[in-house]
N, C-alpha and C positions, 0 to 999 in steps of 0.2 A: 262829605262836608268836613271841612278842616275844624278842630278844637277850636281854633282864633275865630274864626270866624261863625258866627252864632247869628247871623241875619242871613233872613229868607226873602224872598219875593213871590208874591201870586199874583197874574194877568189875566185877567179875563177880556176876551177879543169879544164882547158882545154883540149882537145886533142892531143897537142902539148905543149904547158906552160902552166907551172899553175903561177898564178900571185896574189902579194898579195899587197893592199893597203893601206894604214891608213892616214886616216881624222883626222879633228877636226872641231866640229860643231862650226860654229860664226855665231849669228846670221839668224840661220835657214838659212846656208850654208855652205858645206863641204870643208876645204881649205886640200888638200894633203900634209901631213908631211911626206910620207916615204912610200916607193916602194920594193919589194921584187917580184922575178922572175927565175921560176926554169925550165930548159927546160927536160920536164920529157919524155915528144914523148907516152902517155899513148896508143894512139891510135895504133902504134907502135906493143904494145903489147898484141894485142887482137888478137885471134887464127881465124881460118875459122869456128869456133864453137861459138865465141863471149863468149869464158871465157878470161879472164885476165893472161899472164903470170906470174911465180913467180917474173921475175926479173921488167917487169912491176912494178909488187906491190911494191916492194924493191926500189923502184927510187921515187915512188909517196909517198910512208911512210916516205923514209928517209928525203924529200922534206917537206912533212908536221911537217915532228919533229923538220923542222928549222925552219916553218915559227910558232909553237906551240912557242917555245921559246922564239919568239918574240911577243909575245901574252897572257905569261905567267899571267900579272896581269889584264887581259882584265874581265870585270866581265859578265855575261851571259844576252844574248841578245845585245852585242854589238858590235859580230864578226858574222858575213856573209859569210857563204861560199856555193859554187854552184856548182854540176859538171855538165858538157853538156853533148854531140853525144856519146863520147867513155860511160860512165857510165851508159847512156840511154840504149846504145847496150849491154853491160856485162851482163854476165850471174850473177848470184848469186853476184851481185853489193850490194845487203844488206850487208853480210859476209863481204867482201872490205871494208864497209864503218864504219862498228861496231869499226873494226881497225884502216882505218882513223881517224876516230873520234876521240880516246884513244890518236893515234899519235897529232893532233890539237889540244885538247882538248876542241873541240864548236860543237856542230852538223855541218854535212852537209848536202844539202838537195839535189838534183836533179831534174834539171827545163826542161822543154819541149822544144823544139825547138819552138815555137810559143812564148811562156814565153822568151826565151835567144830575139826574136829579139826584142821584147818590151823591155826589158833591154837594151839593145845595145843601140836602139831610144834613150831612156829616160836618157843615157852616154852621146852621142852625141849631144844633144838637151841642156844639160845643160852644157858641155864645149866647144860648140858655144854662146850660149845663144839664146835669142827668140827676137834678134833687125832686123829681115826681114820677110818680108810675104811670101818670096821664099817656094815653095811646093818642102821639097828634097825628093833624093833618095837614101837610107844608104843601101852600102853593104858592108857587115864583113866576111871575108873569113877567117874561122878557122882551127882547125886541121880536124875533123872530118863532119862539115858541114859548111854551105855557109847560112848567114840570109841577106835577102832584105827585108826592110821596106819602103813604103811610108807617107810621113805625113809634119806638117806645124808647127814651134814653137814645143812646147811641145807638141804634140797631135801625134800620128801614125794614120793614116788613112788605112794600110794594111800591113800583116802581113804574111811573110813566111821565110820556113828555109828547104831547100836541104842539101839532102844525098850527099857534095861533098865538101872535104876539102883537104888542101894541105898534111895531113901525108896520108891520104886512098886513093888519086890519086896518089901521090909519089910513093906507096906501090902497086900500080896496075899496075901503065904503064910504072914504069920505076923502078922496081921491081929487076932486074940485074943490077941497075942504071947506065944500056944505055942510054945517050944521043944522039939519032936520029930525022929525017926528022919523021919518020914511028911511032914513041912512043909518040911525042907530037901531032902528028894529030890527034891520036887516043884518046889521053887524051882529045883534045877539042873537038872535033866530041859528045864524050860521054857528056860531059859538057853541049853541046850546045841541047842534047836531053832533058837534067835533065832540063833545061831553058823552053823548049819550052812550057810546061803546064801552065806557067804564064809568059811567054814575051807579048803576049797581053792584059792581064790586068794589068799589070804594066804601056807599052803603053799607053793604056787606059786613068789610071789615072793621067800620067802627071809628070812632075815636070822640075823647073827650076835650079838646083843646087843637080850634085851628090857629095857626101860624101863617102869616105873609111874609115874603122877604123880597127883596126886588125893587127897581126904580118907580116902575107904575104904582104897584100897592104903598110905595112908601109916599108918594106924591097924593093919593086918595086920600092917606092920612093926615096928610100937611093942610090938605084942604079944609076936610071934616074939624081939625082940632081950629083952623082960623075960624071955621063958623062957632065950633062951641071948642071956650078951650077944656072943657071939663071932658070930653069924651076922646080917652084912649084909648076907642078900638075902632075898627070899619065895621059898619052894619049895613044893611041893605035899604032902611031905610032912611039913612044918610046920605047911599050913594043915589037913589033916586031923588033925592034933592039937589045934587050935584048934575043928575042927569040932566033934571029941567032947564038950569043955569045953561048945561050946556046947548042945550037944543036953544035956548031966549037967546045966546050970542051971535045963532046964524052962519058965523062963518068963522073958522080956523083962525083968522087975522084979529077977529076980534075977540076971542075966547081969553078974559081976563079972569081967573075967580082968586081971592085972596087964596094968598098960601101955596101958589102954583108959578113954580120960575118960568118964567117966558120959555126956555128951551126947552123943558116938556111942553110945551101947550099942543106944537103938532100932531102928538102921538097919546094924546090925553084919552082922546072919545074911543078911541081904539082897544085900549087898555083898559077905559072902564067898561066899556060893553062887554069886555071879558070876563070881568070879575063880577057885574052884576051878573052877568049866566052863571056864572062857578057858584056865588051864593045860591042861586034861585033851583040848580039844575043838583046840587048835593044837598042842600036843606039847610045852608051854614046859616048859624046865628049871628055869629061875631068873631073876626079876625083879628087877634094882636100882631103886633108889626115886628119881627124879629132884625138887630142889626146883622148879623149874619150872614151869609150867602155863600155864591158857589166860590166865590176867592179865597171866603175864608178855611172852606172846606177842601180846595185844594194845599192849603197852606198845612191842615190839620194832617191830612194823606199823608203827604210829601214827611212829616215829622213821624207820624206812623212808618213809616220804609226805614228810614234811621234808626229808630228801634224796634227793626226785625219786624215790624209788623202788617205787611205790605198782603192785601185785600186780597191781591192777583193771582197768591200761590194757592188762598184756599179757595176761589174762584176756579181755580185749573182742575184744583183735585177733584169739586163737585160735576164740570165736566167732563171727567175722565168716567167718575163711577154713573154718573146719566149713559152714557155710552159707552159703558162696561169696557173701557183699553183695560189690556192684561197691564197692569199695573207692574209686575216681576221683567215684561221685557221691555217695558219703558224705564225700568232702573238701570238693566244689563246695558242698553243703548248711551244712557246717559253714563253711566260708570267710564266707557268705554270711549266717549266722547273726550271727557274732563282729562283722560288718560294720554290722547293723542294732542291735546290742544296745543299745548306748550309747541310743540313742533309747529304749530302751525302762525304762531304769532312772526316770528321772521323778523324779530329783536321793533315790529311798531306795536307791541301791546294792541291791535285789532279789535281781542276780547276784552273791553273791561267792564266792570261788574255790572252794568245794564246789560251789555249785548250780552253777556255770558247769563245773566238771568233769563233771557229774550229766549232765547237759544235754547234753555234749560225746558221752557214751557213749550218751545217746536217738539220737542222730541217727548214730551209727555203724551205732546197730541197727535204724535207723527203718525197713528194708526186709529185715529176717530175715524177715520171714513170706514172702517169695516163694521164698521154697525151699521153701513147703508148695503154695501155691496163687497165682495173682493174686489171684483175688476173694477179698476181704474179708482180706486180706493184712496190713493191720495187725492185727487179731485176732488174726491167727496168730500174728504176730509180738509182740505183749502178751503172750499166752500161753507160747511160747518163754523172753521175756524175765522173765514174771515166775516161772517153774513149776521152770527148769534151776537146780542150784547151778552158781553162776559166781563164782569164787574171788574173794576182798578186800569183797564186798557183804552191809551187812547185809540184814534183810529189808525195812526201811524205805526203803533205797535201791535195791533193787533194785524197787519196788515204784514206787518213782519213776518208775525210767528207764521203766518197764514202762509205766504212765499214759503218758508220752509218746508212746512208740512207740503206743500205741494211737489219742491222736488227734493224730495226724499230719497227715492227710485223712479229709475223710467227718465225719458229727456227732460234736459232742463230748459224751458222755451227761452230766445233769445232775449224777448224783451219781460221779462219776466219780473225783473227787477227795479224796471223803470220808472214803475207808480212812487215808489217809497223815495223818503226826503233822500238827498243826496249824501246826508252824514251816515245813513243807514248801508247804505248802497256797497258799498266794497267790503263791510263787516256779514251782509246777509250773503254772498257767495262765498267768500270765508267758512260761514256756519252752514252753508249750504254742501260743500266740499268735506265739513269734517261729517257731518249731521250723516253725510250718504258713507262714509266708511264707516261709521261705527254700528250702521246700521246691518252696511254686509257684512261685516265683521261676526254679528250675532245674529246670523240670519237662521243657524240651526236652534236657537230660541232654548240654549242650556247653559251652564254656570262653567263650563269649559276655560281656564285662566287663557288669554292670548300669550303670545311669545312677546318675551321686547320688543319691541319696534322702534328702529330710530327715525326721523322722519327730518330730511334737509328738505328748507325750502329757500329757493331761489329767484326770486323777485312771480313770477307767473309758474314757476315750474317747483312741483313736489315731489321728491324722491322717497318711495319706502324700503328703509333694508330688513329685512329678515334676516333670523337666524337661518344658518346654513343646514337645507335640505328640509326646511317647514313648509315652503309653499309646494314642493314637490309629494311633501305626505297630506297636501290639503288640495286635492284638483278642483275642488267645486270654488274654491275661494279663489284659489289661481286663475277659474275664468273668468269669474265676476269680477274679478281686478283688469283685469286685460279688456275686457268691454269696455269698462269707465270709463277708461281712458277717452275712449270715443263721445263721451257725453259731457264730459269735462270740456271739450273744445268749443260747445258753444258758449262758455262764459272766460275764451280764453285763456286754459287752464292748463296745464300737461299733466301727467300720473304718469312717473316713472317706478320702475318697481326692480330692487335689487336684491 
């Protein structure tokens, strides 16, 4: 991010809104200059096959081309955008997003549901701020899914995100949008099932102060403060007064209650039968409404990276020591990497400092799979890497490192790289090609200095020179080089060696 330029953007691709924000950094803190909010219902439009409608797409494109416009001179890396539940579940969501993207003109990336509730927190946390010891409890009821977090100041202490949001129960139980006795039982019944695998450890861990944030919870509020303006919080026996209203209106068409814009009304019963279970099914007394959320917490991230403080690296190292990687030859690896890079850039800079951090966590984790197996160990460990939430990662990048670790050693399957977004795609065989020499380079696993190495690269083809008579005094290296060669060709590659 340039000195001149001190404004940021966060997007949130909701299941129901998509929402856009822009900051301005002061002082290593984000002050909000300007809000945009498009009620797109994406979730809406996803089939019983989890492909996306046409007209879906057509309402989220045309949405993004207004929020592109206003983002027009934003320069790269200083817009943010994120989709959650609905994009997670889409089928062929790559396709979607090639378009998105063209429509925004910034990447967008797709974050986990464990990933959205640490962002949530980390919204909340900073537009309350950290002046109480209070241990809260954040929950965010969205279009497509429901995050609870517990934690203290800035810190999350636990982390979850249910399958149950106000457009997908809207769309299930009140589907003919019947308003009955019989449709909202059923909706919380089901609600209070999706609950019950962590209402004891939530329990468990406690807290003195819950927190809502979100378009539902903040709409329950709008309601409860038009019936009584003196009550600024949600309680449950407010929202059972809201319930009855809603059941007396019968039907979706007519569901009016003060204090409820017509554009939530479809997704209203849905929403509340969630949050009446979340009260009834954790014991909550009373929910204050937090303006905060998961944009602002992306926004808050993104300013943590800039000053060095980026979630991911110690997110990696806590991965490393769970699965005990020799930490010593994932430095030798990485030393040896950073050493050959330069040769490998080919005067387009390939690596720049995301792909090169991306890159830096492949090869931290290039040996997590031996804490399942040897054989066939990068498997394992692709799998590990791409299957665990591991905090600060979206799913795009995680899916990154994941490719790597996979072909580290051994063949590199052809379409290997075809899942990840296209701007990824020619930089992961790049880090794929260095990631595997610097790997056989320290395969004897000792502090041995390499020889210089000059490395010409020629559009598809890479030359290594040697000093004269080193690969003659090194056979084991000289075969492992001469193999590559052969495995390097299914991603189009040459290994010439002089």
């Amino acid at each position: 991010m340039s000195k001149q330029h001190t404004q940021l953007a966060a997007i949130d691709l909701g299941s129901n809104s998509f929402h856009m924000i822009i900051g301005r950094l002061e002082n290593g803190q984000v002050k909000v200059i300007d809000k945009l909010r498009e009620m797109v219902r994406l979730a809406s439009g996803l089939t019983d096959k989890n492909d996306l409608t046409d007209e879906a797409r057509e309402r989220a494109l045309n949405c993004l081309k207004i929020f592109g416009q206003r983002l027009k001179d934003f320069p790269p890396n200083t817009v943010f955008a994120v989709g959650t539940n609905t994009l997670r579940k889409a089928k062929q969501a790559g396709d979607f997003l090639d378009l998105a993207e063209e429509a925004l003109g910034h990447p967008i990336e797709i974050i986990s549901g464990v990933e959205e509730a640490r962002l949530v927190f980390l919204g909340v946390a900073n537009s309350l701020g950290s002046n109480t010891e209070d241990k809260r409890l954040v929950v965010d009821i969205g279009g497509g899914s429901t995050e609870l977090i517990v934690g203290q100041a800035f810190n999350h202490e636990w982390l979850e995100s249910l399958y149950m949001g106000c457009v997908s129960y809207s769309q299930r139980f009140f589907k003919d949008g019947e308003l009955n006795e019989r449709n909202m039982t059923r909706a919380e019944i089901y609600a209070q099932i999706e609950l019950e695998p962590v209402k004891s450890v939530i329990k468990q861990k406690g807290w003195q102060q819950a927190i809502g944030t979100s378009g539902t919870i903040r709409a329950i509020q709008s309601v409860i403060t038009a019936m009584d303006s003196k009550s600024h919080h949600i309680t449950l026996d407010k929202m059972l007064e809201i319930r009855q209203q809603v059941i007396a209106a019968e039907h979706i068409d007519n569901l009016s209650l003060k204090g409820l814009k017509p554009e939530r009304a479809p997704v209203f019963a849905g929403g509340l039968a969630i949050l009446i279970s979340t009260f009834e099914a954790l014991g909550i007394k009373q929910i204050t409404v937090s303006p905060g959320a998961l944009r602002e917490g992306l926004l808050y991230d993104e300013v943590g990276r800039t000053q060095q403080v980026d979630v991911r690296q110690k997110a990696v190292s806590n991965f490393m020591k769970h699965y005990h990687v020799d930490q010593l030859q994932a430095d030798r690896v990485l030393k040896t990497a950073l050493t050959l890079q330069a040769g490998f850039n080919d005067g387009n800079d390939v690596f720049d400092s995301e792909i090169q951090l991306l890159m830096q966590f492949a090869i931290q984790l290039h040996e997590v799979g031996l804490a399942i197996s040897h054989s066939q160990y990068h498997k394992h460990g692709e799998y590990l890497t791409q299957h665990t939430d591991i905090a600060g990662f979206t799913q795009q990048e995680q899916l990154f490192v994941a490719r790597l670790v996979r072909t580290h050693r051994r063949k590199i399957p052809n379409a290997i790289f075809k899942e990840l977004p296209r701007r990824y795609r020619t930089p992961a065989k790049k880090a794929c090609l260095l990631i595997r020499l610097a790997v056989l380079f320290n395969r004897s696993r000792s502090n041995t200095e390499l020889p210089p190495i000059n490395i010409v690269t020629n559009k598809q083809q890479i030359t290594l020179q040697f000093p004269e008579g080193w690969l003659e005094a090194h056979p084991l290296t000289q075969t492992d080089l001469s193999i590559e060669n052969d495995y390097w060709t299914s991603l189009n590659y040459e290994l010439l060696i002089e």
